[in-house]
Structures are given as structure tokens and as C-alpha cells.
N, C-alpha and C positions, 0 to 999 in steps of 0.2 A: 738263226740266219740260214736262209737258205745254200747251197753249196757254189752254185753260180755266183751269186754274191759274194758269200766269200772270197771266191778266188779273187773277183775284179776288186776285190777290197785289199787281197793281200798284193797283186801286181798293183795297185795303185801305191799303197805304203810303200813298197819298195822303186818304185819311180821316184817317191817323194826323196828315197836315200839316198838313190844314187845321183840324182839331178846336180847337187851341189857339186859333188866330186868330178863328176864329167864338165862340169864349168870352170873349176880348178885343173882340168884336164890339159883344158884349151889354150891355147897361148893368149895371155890378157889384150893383145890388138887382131883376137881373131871376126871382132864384127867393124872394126875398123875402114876397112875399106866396102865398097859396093853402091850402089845404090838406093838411095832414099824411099820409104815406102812412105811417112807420113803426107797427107793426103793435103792439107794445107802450104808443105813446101811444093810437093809436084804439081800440082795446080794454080800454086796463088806467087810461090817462090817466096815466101814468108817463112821463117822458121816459127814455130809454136813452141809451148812451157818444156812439151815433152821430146823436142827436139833432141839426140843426144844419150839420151836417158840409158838406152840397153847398153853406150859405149862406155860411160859412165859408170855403171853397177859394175860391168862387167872389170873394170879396173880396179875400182873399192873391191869387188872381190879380188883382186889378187894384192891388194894393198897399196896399191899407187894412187897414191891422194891427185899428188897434183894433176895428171891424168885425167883423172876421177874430174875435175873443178873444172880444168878444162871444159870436155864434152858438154856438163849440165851442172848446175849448183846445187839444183835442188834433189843430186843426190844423199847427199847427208839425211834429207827428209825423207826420200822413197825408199834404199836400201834398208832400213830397219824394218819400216812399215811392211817390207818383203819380208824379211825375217820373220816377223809376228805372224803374217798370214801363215807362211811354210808352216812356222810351229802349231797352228791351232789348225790346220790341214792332217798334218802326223799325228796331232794329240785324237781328233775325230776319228781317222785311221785308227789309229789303236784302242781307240775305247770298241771301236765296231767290232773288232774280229778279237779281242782281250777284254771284254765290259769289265772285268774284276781291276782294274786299270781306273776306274773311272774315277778322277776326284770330286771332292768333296762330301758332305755325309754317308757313311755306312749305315747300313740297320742292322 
């Protein structure tokens, strides 16, 4: 691997670290307030599935269910689906810049 890449390999791995913590950082009603970017309320004044959603995660992250159900239901569905990504983002991360890391068969 070349050295440029590594680097933007190793600043990305560690983006991936710290991201969680500095959302845990935050106070869970930190996206609470402001105004709406999704393009079908600002325009049509209709809420959509994904209405909600970032205010949503952002509570399941700190563990306030009800919260959490509030803002969107169908967090239960998407915060894991996040999890999975993040992990298979960190895993790709690390097999890049640690290939001996890599699962499944050895030779």
C-alpha cells in the first residue's frame, strides 16, 4: 500500500473510532431543535419514513427508548443496520492497513 493511502486509511479508521464517542459526547437532545432539511417536508410540508430519524438514533444512542419511538419507529430497524455498516467499515479499515487481520482461510 502505498504511503498516502495509508495515512487516509489510518485517519479514516480512526474517524470511524472516535465518531461514536463524540456522539456520546453530545447531549442526546443536541439535534433536537433547528430546522428541517428533509426536502419533502420543506417543500410539500408532508413528513416522510425518514422523518425524525437522526433525532431518533441519536436518543437510542444514549438509551432513551421512549425518545427514541417518539421521533421515528422505525429506529429499532435503522440503528443496528448502522451498527453493521460502522463494523464492516472498521473491519475493511483494518484488514487495509493490518491484511494479517483478514478473516477467513489462511494458507
Amino acid at each position: 500500500m502505498k504511503p498516502f493511502r495509508k495515512r487516509l486509511t489510518f485517519i479514516w479508521l480512526c474517524m470511524l473510532l472516535v465518531f461514536p464517542l463524540v456522539l456520546w459526547a453530545l447531549p442526546s437532545d443536541f439535534f433536537d431543535e433547528g430546522q428541517s432539511i428533509c426536502p419533502s417536508y420543506v417543500f410539500l410540508g408532508i413528513e416522510c419514513l425518514g422523518c425524525g430519524i437522526t433525532r431518533a438514533v441519536m436518543h437510542l444512542h444514549h438509551f432513551e427508548f421512549d425518545d427514541a419511538i417518539y421521533y421515528n419507529n422505525g429506529v429499532f430497524v435503522i440503528y443496528p443496520l448502522l451498527i453493521v455498516v460502522w463494523g464492516y467499515w472498521l473491519y475493511l479499515a483494518a484488514i487495509q492497513l493490518y491484511p494479517q487481520m483478514k478473516l477467513g482461510k489462511s494458507k
